[in-house]
FIKOLZA-1660 file (N, C-alpha, C; in steps of 0.1 Angstrom, whole numbers, plus 5000, padded with zeros to 4 digits):
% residues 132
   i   px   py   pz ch aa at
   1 5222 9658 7212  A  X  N
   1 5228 9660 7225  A  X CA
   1 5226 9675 7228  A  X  C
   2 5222 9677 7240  A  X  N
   2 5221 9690 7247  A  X CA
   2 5232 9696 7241  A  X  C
   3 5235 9711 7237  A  X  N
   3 5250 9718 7233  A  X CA
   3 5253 9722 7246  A  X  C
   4 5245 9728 7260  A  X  N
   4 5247 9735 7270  A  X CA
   4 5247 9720 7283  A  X  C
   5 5258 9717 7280  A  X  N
   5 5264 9702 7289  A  X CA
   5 5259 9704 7304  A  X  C
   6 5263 9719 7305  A  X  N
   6 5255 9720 7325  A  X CA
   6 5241 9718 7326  A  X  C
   7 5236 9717 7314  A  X  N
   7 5218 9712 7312  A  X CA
   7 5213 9700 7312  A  X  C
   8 5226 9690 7305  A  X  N
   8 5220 9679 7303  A  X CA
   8 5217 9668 7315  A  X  C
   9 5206 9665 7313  A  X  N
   9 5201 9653 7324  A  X CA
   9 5209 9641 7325  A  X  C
  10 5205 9638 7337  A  X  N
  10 5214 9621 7342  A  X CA
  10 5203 9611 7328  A  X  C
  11 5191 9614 7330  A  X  N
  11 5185 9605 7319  A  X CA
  11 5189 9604 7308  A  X  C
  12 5197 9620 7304  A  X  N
  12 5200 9620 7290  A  X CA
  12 5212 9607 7284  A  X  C
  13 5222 9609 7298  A  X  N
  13 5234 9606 7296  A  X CA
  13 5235 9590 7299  A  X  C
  14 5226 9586 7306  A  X  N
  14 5224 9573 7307  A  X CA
  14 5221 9570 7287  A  X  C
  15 5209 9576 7285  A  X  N
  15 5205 9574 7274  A  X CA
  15 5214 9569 7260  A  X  C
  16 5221 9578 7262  A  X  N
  16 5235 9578 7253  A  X CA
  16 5242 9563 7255  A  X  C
  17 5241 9567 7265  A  X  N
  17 5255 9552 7272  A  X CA
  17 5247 9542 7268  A  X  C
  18 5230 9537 7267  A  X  N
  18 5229 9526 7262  A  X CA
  18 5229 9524 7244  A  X  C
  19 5227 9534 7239  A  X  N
  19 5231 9535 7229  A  X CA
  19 5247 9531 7225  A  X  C
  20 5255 9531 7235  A  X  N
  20 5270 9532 7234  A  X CA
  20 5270 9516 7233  A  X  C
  21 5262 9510 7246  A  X  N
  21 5265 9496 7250  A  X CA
  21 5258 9490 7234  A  X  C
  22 5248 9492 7233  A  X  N
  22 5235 9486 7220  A  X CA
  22 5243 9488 7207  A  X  C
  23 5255 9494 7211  A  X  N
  23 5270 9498 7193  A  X CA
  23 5256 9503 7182  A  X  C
  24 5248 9513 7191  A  X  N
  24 5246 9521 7177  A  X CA
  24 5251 9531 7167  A  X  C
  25 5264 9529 7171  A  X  N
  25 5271 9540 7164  A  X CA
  25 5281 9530 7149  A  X  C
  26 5280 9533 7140  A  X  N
  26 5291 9524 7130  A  X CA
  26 5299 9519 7132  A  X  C
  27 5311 9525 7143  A  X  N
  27 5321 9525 7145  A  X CA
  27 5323 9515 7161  A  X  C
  28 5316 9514 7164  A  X  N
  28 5310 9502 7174  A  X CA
  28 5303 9486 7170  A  X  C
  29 5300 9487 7155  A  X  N
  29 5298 9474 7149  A  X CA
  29 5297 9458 7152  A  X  C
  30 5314 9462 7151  A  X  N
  30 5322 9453 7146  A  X CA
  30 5332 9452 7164  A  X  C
  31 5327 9455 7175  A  X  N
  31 5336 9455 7190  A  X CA
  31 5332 9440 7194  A  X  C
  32 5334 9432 7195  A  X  N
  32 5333 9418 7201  A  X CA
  32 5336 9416 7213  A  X  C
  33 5341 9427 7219  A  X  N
  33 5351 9423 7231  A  X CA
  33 5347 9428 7242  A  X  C
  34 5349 9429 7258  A  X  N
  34 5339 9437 7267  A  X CA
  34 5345 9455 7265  A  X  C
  35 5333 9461 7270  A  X  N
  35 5333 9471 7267  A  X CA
  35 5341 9483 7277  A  X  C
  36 5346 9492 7278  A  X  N
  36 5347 9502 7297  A  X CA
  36 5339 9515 7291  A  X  C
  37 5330 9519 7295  A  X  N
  37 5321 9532 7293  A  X CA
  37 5326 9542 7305  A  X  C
  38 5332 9548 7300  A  X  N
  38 5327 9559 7312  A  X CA
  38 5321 9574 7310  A  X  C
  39 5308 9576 7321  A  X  N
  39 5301 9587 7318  A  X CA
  39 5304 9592 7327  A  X  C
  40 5300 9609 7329  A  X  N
  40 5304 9621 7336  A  X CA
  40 5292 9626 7334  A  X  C
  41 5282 9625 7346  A  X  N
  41 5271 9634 7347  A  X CA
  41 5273 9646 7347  A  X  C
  42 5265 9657 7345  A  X  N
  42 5269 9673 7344  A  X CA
  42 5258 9680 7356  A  X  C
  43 5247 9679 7349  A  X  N
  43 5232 9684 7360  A  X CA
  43 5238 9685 7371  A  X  C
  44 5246 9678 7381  A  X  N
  44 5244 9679 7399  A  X CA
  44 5252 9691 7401  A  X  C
  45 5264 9693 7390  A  X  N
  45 5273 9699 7390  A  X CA
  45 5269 9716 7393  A  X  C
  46 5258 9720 7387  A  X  N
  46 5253 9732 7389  A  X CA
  46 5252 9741 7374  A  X  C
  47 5250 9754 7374  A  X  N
  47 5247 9761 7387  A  X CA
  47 5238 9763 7391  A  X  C
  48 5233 9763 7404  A  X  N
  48 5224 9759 7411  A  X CA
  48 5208 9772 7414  A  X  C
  49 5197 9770 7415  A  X  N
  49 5186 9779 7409  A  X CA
  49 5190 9788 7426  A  X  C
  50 5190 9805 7426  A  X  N
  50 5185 9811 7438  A  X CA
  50 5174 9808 7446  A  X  C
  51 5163 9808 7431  A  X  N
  51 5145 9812 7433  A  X CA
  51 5142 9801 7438  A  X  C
  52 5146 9784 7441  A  X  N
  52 5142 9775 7441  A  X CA
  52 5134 9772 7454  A  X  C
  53 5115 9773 7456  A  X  N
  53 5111 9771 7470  A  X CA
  53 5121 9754 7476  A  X  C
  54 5115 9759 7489  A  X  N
  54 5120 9749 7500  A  X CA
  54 5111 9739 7502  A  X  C
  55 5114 9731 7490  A  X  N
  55 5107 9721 7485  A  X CA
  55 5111 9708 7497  A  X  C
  56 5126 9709 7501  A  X  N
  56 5125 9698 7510  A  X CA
  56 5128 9701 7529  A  X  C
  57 5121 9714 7525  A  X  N
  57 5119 9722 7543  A  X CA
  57 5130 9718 7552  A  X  C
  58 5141 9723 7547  A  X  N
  58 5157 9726 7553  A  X CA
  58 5157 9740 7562  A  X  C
  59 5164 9737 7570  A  X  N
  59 5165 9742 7578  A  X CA
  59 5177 9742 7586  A  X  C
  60 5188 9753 7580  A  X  N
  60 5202 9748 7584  A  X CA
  60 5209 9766 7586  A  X  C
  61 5214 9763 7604  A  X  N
  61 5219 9776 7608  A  X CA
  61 5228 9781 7599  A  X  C
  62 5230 9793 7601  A  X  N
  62 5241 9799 7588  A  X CA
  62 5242 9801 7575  A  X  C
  63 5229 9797 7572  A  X  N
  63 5226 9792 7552  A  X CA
  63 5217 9804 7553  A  X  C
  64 5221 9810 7543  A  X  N
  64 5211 9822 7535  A  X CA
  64 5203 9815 7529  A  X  C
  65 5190 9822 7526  A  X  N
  65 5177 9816 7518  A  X CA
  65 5180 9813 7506  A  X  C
  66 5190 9822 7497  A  X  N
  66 5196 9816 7491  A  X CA
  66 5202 9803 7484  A  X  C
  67 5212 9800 7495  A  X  N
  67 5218 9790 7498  A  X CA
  67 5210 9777 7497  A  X  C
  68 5198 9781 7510  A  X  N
  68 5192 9776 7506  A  X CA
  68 5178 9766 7499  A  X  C
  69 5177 9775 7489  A  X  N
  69 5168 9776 7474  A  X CA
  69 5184 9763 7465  A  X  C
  70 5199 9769 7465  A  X  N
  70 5205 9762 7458  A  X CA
  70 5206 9744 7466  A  X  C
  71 5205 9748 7476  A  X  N
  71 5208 9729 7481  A  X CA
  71 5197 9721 7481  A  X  C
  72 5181 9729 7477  A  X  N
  72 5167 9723 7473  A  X CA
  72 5171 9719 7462  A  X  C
  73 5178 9728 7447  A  X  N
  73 5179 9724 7435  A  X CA
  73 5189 9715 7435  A  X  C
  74 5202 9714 7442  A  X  N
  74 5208 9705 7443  A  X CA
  74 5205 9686 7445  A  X  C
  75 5196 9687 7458  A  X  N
  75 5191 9676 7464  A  X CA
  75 5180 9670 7456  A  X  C
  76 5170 9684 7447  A  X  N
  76 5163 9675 7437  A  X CA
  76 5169 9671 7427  A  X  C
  77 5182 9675 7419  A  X  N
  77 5192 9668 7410  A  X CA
  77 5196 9653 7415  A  X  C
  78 5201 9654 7428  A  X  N
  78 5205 9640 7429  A  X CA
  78 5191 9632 7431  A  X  C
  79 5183 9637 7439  A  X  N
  79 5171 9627 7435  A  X CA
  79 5169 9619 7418  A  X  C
  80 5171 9632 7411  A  X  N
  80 5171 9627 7398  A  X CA
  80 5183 9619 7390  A  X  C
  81 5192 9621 7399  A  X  N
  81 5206 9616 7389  A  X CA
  81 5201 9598 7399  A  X  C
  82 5196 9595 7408  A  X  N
  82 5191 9582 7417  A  X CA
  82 5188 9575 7408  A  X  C
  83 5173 9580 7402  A  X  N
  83 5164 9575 7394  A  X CA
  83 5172 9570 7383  A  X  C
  84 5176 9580 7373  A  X  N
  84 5187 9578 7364  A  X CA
  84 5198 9567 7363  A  X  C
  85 5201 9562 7374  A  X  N
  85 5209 9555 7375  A  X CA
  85 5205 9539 7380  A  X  C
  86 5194 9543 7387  A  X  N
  86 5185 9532 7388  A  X CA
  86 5179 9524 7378  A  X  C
  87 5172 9530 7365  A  X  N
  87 5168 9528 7355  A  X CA
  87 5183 9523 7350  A  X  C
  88 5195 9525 7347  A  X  N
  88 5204 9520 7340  A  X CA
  88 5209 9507 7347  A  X  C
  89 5209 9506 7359  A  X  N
  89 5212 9493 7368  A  X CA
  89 5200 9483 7361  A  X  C
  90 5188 9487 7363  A  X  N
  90 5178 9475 7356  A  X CA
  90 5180 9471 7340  A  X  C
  91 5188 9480 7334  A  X  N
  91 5187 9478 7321  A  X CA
  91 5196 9470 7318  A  X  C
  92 5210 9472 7330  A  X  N
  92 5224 9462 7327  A  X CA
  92 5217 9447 7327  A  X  C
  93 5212 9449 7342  A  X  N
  93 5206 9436 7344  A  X CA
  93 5196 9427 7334  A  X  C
  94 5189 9434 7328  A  X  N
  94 5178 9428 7317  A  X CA
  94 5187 9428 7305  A  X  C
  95 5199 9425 7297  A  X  N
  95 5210 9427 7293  A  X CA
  95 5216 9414 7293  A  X  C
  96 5212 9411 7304  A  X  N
  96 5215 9399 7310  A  X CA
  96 5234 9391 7301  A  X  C
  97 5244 9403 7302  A  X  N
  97 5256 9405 7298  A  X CA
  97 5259 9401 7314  A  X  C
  98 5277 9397 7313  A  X  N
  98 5283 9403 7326  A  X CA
  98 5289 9417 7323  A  X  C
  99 5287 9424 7336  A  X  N
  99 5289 9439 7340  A  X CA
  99 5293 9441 7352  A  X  C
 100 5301 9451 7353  A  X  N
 100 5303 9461 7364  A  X CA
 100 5302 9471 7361  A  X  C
 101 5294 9476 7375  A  X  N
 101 5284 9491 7372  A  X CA
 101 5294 9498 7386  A  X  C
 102 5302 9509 7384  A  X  N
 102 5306 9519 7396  A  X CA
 102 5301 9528 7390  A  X  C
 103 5301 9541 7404  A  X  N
 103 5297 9550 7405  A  X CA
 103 5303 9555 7413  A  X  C
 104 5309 9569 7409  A  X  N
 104 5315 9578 7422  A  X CA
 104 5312 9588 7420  A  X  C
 105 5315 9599 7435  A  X  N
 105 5311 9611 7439  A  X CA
 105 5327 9620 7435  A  X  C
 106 5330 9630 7425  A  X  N
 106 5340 9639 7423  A  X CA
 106 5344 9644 7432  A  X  C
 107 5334 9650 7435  A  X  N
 107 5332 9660 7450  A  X CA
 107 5317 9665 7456  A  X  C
 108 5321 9677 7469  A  X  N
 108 5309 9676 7474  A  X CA
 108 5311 9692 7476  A  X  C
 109 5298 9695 7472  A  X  N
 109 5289 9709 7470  A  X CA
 109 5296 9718 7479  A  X  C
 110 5293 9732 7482  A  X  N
 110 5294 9740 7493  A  X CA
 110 5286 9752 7488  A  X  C
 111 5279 9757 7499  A  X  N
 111 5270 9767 7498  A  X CA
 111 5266 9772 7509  A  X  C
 112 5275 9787 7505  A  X  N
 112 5279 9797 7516  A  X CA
 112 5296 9792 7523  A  X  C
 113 5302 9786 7515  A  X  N
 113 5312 9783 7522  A  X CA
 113 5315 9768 7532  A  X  C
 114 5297 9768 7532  A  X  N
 114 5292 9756 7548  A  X CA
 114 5293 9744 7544  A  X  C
 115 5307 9740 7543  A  X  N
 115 5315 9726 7545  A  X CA
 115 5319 9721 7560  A  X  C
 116 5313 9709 7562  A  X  N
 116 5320 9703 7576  A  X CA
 116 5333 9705 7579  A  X  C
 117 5340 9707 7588  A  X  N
 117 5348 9702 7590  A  X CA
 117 5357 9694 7591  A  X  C
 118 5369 9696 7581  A  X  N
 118 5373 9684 7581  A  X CA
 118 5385 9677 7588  A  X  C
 119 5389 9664 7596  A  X  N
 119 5393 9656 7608  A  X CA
 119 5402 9650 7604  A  X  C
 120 5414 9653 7605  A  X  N
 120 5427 9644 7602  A  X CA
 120 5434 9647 7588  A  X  C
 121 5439 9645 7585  A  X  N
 121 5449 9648 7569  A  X CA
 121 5440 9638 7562  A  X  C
 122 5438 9626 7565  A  X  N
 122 5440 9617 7555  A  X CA
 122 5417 9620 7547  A  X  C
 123 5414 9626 7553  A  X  N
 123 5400 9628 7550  A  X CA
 123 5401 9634 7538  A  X  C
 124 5409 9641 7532  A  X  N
 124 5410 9650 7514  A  X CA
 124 5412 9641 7502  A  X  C
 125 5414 9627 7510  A  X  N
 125 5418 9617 7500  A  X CA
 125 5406 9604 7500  A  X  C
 126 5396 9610 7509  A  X  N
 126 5385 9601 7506  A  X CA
 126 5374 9607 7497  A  X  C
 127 5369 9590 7489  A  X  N
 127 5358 9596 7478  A  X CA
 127 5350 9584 7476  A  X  C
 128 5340 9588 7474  A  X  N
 128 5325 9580 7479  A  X CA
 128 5332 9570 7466  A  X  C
 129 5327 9559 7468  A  X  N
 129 5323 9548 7453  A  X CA
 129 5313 9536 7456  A  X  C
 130 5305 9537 7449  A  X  N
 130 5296 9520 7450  A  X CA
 130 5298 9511 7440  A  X  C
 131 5302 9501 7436  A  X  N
 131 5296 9490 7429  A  X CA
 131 5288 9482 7430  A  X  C
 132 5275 9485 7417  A  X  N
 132 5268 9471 7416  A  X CA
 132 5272 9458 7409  A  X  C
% end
């Protein structure tokens, strides 16, 4: 395992987790019973590259080049934590176990400060989740 956690990839950590499910570990042996995994991706989390070209040709008033260079490195993270997660969806499935697969958003980025606005009280208490 990566030592520097803010490095480690969505692939990595998927990686692990099937290793978790596949009880390669000793101490997973002998589990007969269903399993609850939970992983905490790190990579989306940051910190995010300055230098990063405008790989996906953004173009957003108020954002320093800076800014954004970090929401290119960002948006290519989640592109990759997609994939990552996609590949682990096909793998539950070929597994062919029963599963539930969630997925949620902690929170959401800001760079430069440039958060939407936010509408009503009750919007600080919403948070993305999908289940496959």
């Amino acid at each position: 395992m990566s030592k520097n956690l803010w490095t480690i990839s969505s692939e990595e950590m998927m990686a692990y987790t099937r290793m978790i499910l596949e009880k390669q570990h000793p101490s997973l042996e002998k589990v007969d019973q269903p399993m609850f995994v939970y992983v905490l991706t790190m990579r989306e989390h940051g910190p995010y590259s300055l230098e990063m070209a405008n790989r996906y040709q953004l173009e957003i008033p108020n954002l320093s080049a800076k800014s954004i260079s970090s929401l290119n490195d960002y948006t290519q993270r989640i592109v990759d934590l997609n994939e990552a997660i996609e590949k682990m969806d096909e793998y539950l499935h070929q597994r062919h176990n029963p599963f539930v697969f969630g997925y949620f958003g902690d929170h959401q980025v800001a760079f430069d400060n440039a958060i939407p606005p936010k509408k009503g009280n009750f919007l600080s208490l919403i948070m993305s989740l999908n289940l496959w």
